[in-house]
C-alpha positions, 0 to 999 in steps of 0.5 A: 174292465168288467165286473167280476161277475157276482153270480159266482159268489153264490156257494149256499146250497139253494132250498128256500122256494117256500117260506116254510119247508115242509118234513116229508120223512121222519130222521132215518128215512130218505136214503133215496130209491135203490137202484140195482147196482145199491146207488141211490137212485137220485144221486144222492150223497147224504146217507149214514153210513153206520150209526148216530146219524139221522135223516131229514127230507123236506119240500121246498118248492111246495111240490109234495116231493122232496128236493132237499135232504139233510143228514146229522150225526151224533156227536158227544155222548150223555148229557153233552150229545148233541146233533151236528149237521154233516151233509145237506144236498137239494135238487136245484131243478125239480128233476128229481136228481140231487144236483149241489151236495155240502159236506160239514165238519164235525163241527158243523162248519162248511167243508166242502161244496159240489154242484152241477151247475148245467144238470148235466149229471157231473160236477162242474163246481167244487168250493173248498172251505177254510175255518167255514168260510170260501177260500177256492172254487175250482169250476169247469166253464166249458163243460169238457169235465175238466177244471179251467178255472180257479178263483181264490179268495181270502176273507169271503171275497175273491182276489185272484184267478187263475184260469186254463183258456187253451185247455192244456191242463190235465188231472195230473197237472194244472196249466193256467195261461191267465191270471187276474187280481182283484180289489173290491169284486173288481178286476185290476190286473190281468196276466196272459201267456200267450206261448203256453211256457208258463209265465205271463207275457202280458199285463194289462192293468186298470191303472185308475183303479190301481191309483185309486186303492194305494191312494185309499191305502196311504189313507187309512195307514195315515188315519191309523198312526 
């Protein structure tokens, strides 16, 4: 079976096309260009919304505009303030619109990640955190604004997914029709339902991989006692 392709353990929020971003507005500033009906006019989430925030825009491509925006609020009061990032958001393509925001708890943990991944102007991306780390992307493959994909992780890494091919979900109800496990990054076990009633009528397994890992299982169980 192949891989589990790697591209879609990229989460961060990309800003590094220069080795020194660069600050182009002081914190307060880069709430983004209004637009008449009071959005911002490059999509843009990271905005105080009263106050003890502030604001950073900087220029990571070298371009002398801005494509990534940070916003941070303060937390504490007195000697113990403190300022905590809460939002980061960047522009991915240079087209001057926000395409990945990252949301933080007060804390400063990742929380919750969105991006538009085909800068088409809607999320077709979603990753929850638990306690800082990825624990579900929830992606939309085909581009029909609805999510078909759901992968799961647990320590950082991806061990099943749950995917929608024939497109029977809705925003009220999520209709998996496969279903596949992981071990190490790699797929072992593959669950189908082929009558759409809910439940696998397949499996197609890696039996060899499966052999290899209960072995290195018993293996480590043994060396432990």
């Amino acid at each position: 079976m192949k891989h589990l392709l790697l591209f879609l353990l990229s989460v961060a929020v990309v800003g590094c096309g220069s080795k020194d971003p660069k600050p182009v507005t002081s914190p307060g500033a880069g709430q983004g260009e209004a637009t008449s009906g009071g959005e911002v006019a490059d999509a843009g989430r990271c905005k105080p919304d009263g106050p003890g925030y502030e604001v950073s825009e900087y220029d990571t491509s070298g371009d002398n505009t801005p494509d990534v925006r940070k916003l941070f609020k303060t937390m504490g009061e007195g000697s113990l303030a403190r300022l905590v990032l809460v939002c980061r958001e960047a522009d991915l393509n240079g087209d001057g619109r926000k395409d990945i925001v990252r949301l933080y708890t007060d804390e400063g943990r990742p929380m919750r990640e969105e991006a538009d991944r085909d800068f088409d102007g809607r999320i077709d991306e979603v990753t929850h955190f638990t306690n800082g780390r990825v624990a579900l992307q929830e992606i939309d493959t085909s581009g029909t604004g609805m999510i078909d994909t759901k992968i799961f992780y647990e320590g950082g890494q991806p061990v099943r997914a749950e995917r929608d091919m024939a497109n029977r979900s809705t925003a009220a109800e999520w209709r998996p029709d496969r279903w596949e496990y992981y071990t190490d990054g790699r797929t072992v076990r593959v669950g189908t339902d082929i009558n759409g009633d809910g439940k696998v009528d397949r499996w197609d397994r890696d039996e060899e991989r499966l052999r290899n890992s209960a072995l290195a299982n018993q293996q480590s169980r043994e060396a432990s006692q």
